[in-house]
HTML snippet that shows the backbone in 3Dmol.js (N, CA, C, O; Angstrom):
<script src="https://3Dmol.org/build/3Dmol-min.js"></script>
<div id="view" style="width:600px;height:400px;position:relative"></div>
<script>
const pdb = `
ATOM      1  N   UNK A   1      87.163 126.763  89.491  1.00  0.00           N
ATOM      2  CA  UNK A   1      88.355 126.324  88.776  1.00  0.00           C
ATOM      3  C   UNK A   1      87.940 125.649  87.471  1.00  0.00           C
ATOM      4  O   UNK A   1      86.855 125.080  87.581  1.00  0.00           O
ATOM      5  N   UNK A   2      88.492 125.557  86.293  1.00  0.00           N
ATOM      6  CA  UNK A   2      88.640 124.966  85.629  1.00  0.00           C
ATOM      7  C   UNK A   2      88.294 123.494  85.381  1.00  0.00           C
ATOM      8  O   UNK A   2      89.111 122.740  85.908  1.00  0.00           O
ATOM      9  N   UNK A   3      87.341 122.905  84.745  1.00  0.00           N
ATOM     10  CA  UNK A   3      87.387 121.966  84.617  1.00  0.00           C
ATOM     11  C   UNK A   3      87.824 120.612  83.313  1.00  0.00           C
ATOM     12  O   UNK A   3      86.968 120.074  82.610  1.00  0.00           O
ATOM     13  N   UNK A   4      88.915 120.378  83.272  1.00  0.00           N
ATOM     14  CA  UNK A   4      89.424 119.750  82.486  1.00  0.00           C
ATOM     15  C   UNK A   4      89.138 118.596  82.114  1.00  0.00           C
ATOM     16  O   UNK A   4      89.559 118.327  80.989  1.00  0.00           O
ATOM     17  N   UNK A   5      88.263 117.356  82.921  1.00  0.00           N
ATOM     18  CA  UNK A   5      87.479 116.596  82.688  1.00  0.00           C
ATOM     19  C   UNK A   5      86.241 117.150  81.469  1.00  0.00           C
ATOM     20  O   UNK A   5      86.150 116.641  80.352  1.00  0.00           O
ATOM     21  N   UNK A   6      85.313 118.338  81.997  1.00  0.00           N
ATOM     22  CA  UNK A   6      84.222 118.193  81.882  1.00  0.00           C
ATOM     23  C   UNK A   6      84.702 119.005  80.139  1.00  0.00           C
ATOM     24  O   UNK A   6      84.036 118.608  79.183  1.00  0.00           O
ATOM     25  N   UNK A   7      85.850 120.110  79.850  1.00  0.00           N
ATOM     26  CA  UNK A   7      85.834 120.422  78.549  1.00  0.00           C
ATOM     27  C   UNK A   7      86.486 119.504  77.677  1.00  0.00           C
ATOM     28  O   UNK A   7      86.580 119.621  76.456  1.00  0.00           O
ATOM     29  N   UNK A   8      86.861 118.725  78.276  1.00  0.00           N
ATOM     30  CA  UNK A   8      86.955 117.255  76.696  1.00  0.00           C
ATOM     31  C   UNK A   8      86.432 116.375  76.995  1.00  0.00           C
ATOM     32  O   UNK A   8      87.211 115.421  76.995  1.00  0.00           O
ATOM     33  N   UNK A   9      85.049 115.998  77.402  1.00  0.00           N
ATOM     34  CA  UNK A   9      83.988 115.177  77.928  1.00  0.00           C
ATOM     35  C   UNK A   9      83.788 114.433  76.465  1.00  0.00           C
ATOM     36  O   UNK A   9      83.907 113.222  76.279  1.00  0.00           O
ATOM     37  N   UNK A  10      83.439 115.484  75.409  1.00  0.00           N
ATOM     38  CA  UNK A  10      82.943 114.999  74.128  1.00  0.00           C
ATOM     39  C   UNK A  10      83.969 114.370  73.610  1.00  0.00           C
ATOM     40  O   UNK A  10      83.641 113.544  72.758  1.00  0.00           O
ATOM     41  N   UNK A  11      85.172 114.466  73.828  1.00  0.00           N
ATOM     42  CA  UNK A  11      86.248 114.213  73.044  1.00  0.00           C
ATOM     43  C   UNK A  11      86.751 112.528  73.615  1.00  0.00           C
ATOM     44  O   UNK A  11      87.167 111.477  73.127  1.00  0.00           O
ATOM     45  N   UNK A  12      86.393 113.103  74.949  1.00  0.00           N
ATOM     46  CA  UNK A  12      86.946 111.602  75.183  1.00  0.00           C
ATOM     47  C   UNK A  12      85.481 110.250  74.940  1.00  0.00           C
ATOM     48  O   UNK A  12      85.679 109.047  74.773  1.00  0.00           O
ATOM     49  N   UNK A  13      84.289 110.850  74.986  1.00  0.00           N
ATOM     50  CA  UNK A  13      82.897 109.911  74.422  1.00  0.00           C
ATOM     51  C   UNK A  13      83.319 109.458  72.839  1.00  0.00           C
ATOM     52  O   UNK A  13      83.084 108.375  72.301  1.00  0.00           O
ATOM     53  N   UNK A  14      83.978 110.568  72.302  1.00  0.00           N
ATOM     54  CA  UNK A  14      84.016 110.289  71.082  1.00  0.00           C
ATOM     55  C   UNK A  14      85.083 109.153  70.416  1.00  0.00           C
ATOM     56  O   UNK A  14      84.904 108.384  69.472  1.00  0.00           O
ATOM     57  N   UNK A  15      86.167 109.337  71.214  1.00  0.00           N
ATOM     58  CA  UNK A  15      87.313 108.699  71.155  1.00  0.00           C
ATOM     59  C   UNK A  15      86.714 106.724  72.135  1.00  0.00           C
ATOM     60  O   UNK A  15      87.041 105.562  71.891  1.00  0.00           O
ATOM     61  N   UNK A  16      86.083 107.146  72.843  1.00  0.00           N
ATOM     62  CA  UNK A  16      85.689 105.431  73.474  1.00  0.00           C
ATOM     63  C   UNK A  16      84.709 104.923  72.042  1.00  0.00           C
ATOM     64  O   UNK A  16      85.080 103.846  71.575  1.00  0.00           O
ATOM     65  N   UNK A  17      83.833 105.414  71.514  1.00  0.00           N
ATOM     66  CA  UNK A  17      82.535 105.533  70.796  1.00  0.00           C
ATOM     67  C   UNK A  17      83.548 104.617  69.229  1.00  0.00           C
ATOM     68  O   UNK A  17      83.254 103.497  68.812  1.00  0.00           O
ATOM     69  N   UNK A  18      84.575 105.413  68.724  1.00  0.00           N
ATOM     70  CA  UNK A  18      85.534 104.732  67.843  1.00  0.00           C
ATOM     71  C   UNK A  18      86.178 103.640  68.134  1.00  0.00           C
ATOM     72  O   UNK A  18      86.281 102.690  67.359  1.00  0.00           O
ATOM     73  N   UNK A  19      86.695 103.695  69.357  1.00  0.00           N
ATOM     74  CA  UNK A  19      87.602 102.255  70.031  1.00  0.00           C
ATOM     75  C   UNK A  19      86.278 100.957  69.713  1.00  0.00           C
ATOM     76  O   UNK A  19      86.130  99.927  69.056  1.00  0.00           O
ATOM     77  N   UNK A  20      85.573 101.769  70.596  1.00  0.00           N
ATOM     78  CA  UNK A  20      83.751 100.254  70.317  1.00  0.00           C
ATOM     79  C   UNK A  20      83.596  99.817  68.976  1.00  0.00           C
ATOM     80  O   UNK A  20      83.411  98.676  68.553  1.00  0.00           O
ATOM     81  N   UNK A  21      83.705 100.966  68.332  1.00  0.00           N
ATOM     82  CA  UNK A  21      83.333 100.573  66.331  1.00  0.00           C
ATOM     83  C   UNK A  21      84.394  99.591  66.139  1.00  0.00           C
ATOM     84  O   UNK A  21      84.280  98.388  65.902  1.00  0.00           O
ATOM     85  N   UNK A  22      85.592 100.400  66.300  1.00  0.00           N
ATOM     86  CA  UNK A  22      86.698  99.802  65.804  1.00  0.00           C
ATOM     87  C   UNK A  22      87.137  97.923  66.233  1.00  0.00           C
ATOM     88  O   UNK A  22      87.613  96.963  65.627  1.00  0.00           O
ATOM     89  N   UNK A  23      86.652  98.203  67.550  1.00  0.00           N
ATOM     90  CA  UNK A  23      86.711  96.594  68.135  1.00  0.00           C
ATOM     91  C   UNK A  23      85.709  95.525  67.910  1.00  0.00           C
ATOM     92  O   UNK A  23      85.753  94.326  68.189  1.00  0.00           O
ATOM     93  N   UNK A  24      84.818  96.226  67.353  1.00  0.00           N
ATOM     94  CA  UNK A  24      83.789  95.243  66.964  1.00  0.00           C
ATOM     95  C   UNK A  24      83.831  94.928  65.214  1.00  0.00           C
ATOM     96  O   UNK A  24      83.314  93.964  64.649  1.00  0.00           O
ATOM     97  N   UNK A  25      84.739  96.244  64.471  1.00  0.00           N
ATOM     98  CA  UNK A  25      85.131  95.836  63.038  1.00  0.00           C
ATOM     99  C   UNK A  25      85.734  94.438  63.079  1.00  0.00           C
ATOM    100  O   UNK A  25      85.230  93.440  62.565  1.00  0.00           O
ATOM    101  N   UNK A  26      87.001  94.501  63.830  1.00  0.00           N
ATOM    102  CA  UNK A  26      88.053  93.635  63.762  1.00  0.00           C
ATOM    103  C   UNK A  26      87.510  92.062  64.228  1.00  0.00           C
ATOM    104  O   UNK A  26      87.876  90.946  63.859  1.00  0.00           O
ATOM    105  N   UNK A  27      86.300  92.580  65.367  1.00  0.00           N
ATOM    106  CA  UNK A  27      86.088  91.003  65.967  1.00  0.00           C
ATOM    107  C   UNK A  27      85.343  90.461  64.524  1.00  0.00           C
ATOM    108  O   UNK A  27      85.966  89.536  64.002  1.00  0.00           O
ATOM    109  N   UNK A  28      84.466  90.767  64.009  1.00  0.00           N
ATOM    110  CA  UNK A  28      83.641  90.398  62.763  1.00  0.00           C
ATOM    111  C   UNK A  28      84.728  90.340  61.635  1.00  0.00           C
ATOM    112  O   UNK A  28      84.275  89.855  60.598  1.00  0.00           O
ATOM    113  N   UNK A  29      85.898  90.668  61.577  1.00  0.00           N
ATOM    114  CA  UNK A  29      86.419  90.636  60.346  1.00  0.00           C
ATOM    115  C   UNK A  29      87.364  88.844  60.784  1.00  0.00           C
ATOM    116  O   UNK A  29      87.846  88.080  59.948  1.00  0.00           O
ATOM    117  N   UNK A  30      87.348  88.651  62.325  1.00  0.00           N
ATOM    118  CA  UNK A  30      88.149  87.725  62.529  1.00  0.00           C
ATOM    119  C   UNK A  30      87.270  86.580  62.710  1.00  0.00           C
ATOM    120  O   UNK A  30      87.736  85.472  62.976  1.00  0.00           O
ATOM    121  N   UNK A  31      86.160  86.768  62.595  1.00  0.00           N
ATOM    122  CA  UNK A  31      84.832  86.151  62.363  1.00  0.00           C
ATOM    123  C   UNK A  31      84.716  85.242  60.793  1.00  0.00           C
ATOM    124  O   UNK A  31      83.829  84.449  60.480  1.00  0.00           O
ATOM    125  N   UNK A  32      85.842  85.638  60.028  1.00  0.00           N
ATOM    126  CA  UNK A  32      85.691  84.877  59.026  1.00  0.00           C
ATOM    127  C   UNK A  32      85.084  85.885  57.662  1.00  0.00           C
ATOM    128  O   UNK A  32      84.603  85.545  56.581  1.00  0.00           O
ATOM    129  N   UNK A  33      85.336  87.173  58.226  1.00  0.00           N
ATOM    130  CA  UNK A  33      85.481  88.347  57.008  1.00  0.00           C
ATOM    131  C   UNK A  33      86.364  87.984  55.717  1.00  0.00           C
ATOM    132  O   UNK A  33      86.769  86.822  55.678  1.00  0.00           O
ATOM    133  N   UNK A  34      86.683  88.759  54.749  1.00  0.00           N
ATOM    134  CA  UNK A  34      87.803  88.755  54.187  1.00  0.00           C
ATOM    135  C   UNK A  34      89.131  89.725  54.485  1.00  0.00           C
ATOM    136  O   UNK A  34      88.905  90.731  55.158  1.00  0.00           O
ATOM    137  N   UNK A  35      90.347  89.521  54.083  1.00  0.00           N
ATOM    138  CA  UNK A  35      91.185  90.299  54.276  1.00  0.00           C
ATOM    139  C   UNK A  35      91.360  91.698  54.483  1.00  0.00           C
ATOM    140  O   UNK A  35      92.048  92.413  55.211  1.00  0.00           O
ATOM    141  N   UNK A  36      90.503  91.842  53.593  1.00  0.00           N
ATOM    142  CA  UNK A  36      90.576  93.748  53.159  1.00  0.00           C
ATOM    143  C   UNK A  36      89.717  94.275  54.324  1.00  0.00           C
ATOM    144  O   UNK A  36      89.982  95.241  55.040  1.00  0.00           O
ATOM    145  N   UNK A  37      88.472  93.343  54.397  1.00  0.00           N
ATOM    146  CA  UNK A  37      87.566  93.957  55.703  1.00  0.00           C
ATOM    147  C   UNK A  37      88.631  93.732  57.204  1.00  0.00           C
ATOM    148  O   UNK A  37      88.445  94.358  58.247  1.00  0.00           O
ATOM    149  N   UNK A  38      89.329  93.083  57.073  1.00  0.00           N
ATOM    150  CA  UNK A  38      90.516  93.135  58.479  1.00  0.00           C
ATOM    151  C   UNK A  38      91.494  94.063  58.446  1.00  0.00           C
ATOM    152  O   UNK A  38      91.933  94.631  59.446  1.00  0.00           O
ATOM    153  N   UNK A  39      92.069  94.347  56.672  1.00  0.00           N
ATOM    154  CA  UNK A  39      92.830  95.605  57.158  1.00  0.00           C
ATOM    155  C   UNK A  39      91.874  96.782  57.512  1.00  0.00           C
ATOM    156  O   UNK A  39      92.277  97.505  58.423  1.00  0.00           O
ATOM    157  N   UNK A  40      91.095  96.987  57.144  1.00  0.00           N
ATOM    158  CA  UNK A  40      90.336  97.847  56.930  1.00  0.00           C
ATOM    159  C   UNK A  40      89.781  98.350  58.896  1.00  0.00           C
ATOM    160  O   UNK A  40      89.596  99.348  59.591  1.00  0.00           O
ATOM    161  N   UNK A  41      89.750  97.295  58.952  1.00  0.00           N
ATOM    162  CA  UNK A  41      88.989  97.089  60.817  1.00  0.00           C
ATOM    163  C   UNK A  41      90.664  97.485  61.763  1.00  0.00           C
ATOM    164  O   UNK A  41      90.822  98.214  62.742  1.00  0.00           O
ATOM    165  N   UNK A  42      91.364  96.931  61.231  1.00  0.00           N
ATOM    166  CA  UNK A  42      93.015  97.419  61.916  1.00  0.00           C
ATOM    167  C   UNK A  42      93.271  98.849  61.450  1.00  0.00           C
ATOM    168  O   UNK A  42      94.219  99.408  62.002  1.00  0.00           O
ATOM    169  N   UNK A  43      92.779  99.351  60.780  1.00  0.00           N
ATOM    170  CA  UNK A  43      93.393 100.867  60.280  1.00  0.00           C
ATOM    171  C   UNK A  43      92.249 101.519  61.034  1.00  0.00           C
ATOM    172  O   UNK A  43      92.447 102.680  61.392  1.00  0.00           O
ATOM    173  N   UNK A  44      91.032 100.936  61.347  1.00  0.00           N
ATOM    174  CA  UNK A  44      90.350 101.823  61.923  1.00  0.00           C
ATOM    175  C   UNK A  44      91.080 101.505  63.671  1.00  0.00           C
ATOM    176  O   UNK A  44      91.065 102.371  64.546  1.00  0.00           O
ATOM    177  N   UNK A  45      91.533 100.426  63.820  1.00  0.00           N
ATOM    178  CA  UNK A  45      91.738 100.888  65.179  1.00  0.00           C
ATOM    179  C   UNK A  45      93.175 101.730  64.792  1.00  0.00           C
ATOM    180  O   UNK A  45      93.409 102.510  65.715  1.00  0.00           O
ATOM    181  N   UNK A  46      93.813 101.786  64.131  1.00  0.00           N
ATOM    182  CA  UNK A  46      95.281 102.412  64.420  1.00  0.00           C
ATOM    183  C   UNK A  46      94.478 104.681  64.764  1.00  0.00           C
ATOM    184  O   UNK A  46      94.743 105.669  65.448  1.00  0.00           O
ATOM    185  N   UNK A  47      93.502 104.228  63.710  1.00  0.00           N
ATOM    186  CA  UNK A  47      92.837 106.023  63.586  1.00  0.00           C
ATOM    187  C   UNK A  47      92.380 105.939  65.283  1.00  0.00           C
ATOM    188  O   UNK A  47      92.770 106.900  65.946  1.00  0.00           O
ATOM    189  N   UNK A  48      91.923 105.322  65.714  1.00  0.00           N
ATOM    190  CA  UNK A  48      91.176 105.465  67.124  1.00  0.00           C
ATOM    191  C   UNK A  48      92.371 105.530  68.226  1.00  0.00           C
ATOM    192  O   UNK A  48      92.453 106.201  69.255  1.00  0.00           O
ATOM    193  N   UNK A  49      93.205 104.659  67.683  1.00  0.00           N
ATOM    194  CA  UNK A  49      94.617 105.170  69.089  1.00  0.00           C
ATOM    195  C   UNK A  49      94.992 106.439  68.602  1.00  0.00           C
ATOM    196  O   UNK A  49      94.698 107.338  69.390  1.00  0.00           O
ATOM    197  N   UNK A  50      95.423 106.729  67.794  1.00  0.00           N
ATOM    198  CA  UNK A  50      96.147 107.974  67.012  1.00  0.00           C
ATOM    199  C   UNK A  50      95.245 109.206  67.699  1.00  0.00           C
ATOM    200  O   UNK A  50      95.637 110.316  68.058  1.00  0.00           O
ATOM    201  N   UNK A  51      94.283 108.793  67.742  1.00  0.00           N
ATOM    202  CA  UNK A  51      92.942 110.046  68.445  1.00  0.00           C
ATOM    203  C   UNK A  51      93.047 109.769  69.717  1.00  0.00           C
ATOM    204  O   UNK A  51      93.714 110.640  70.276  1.00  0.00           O
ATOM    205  N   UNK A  52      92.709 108.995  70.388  1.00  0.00           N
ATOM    206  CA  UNK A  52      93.185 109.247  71.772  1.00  0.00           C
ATOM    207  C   UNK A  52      94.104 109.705  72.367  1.00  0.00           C
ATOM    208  O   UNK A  52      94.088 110.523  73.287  1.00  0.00           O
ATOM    209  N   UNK A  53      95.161 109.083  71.757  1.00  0.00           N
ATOM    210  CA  UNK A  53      96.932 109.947  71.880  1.00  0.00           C
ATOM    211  C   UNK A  53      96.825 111.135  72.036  1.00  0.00           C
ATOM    212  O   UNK A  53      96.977 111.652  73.142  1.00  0.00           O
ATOM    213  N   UNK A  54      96.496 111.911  70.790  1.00  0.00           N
ATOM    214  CA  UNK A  54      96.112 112.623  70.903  1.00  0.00           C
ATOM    215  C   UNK A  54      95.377 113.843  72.035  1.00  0.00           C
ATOM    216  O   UNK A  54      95.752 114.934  72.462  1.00  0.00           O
ATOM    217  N   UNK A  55      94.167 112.999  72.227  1.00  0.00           N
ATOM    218  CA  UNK A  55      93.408 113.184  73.434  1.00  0.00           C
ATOM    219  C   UNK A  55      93.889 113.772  74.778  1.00  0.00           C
ATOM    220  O   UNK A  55      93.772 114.764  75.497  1.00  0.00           O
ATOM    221  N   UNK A  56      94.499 112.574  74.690  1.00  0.00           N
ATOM    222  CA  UNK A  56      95.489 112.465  76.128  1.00  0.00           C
ATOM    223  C   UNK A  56      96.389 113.239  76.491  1.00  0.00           C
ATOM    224  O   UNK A  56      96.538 113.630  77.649  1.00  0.00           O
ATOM    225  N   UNK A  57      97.340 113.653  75.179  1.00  0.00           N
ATOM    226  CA  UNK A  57      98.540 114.533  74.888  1.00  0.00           C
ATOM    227  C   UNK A  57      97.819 115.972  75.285  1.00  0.00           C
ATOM    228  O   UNK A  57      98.370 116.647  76.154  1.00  0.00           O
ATOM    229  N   UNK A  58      96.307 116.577  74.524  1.00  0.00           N
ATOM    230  CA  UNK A  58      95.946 117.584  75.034  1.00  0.00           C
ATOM    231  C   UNK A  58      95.658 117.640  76.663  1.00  0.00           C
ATOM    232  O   UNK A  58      95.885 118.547  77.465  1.00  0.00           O
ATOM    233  N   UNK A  59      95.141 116.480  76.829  1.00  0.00           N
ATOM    234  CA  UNK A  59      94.778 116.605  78.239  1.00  0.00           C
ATOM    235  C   UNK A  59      96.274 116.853  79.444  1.00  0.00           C
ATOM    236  O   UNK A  59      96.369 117.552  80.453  1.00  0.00           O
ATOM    237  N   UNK A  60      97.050 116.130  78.907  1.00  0.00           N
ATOM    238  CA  UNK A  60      98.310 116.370  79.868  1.00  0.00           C
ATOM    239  C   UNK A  60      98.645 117.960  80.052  1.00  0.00           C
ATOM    240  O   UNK A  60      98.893 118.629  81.055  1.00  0.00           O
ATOM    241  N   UNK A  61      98.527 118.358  78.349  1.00  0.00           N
ATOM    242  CA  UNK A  61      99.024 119.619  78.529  1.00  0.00           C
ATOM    243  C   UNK A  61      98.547 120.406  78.766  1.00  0.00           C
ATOM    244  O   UNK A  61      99.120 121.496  78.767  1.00  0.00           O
ATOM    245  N   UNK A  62      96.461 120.192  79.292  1.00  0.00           N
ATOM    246  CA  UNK A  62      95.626 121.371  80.215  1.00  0.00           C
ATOM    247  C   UNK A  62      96.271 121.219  81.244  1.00  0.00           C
ATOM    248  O   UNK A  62      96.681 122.194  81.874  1.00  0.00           O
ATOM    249  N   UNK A  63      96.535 119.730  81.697  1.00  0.00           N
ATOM    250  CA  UNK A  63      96.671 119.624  83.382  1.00  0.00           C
ATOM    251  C   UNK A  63      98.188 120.293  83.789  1.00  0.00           C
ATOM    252  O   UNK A  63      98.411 120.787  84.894  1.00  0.00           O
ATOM    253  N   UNK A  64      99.018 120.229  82.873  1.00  0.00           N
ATOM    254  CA  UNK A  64     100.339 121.143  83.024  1.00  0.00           C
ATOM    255  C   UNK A  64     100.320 122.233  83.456  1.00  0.00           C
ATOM    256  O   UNK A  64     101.101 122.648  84.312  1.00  0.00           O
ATOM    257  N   UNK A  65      99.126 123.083  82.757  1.00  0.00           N
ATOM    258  CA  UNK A  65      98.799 124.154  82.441  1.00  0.00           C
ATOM    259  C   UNK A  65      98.529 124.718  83.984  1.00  0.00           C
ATOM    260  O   UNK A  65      99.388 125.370  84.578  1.00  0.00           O
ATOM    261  N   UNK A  66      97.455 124.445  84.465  1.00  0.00           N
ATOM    262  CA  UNK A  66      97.125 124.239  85.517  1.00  0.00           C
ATOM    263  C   UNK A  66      97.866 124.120  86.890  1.00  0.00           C
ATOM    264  O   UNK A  66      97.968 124.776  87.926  1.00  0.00           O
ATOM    265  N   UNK A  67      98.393 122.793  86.296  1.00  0.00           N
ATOM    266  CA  UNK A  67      99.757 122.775  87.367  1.00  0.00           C
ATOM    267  C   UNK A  67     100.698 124.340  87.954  1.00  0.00           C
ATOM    268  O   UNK A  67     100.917 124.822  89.066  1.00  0.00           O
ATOM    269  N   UNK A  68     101.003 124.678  86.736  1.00  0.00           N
ATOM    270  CA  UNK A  68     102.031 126.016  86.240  1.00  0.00           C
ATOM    271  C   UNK A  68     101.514 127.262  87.232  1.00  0.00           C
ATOM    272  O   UNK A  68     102.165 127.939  88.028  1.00  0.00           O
ATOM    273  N   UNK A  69      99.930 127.309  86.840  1.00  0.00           N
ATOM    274  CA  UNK A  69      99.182 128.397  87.647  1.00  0.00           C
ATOM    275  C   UNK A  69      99.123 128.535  88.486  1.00  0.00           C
ATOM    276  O   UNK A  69      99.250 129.612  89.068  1.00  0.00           O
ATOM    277  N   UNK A  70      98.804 127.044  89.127  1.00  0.00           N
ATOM    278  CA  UNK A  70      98.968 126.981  90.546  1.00  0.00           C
ATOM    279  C   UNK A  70     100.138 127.568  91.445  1.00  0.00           C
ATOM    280  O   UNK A  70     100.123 128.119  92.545  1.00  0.00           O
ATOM    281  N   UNK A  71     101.060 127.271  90.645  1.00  0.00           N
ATOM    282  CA  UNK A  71     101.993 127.353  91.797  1.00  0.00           C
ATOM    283  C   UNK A  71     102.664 128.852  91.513  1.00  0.00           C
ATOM    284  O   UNK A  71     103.694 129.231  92.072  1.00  0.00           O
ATOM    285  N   UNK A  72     101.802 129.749  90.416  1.00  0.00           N
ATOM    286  CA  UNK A  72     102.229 131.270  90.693  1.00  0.00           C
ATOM    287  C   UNK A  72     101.708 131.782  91.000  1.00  0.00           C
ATOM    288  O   UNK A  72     102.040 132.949  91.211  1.00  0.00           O
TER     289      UNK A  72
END
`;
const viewer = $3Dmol.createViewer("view");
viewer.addModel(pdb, "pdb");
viewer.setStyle({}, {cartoon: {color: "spectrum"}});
viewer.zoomTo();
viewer.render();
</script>
């Protein structure tokens, strides 16, 4: 069968791998950065949810997929 975990393996490493960057921008920018380096650390997390969403949205719609087959 199909494995839907293992073909967006990279996608979802990649998508945790940004969340880490992104959370460690923001902690250092709240560290006493300047402004711009905080928007800058918040826009990178807004890009890292926006990609997971993403992510996720494909993944629902393999497992739909799947679902569908099954039951014909």
């Amino acid at each position: 069968m199909f494995d839907v975990a293992r073909s967006l393996g990279n996608g979802f490493a990649e998508a945790d791998r940004h969340l880490r960057d992104a959370q460690r921008a923001v902690a250092q920018a709240d560290a006493g950065g300047e402004r711009r380096n905080a928007d800058a650390a918040m826009a990178a997390v807004a890009c890292s949810v926006i990609f997971t969403e993403a992510l996720l949205g494909a993944t629902r719609a393999r497992l739909q997929e799947i679902q569908t087959a099954a039951k014909g």
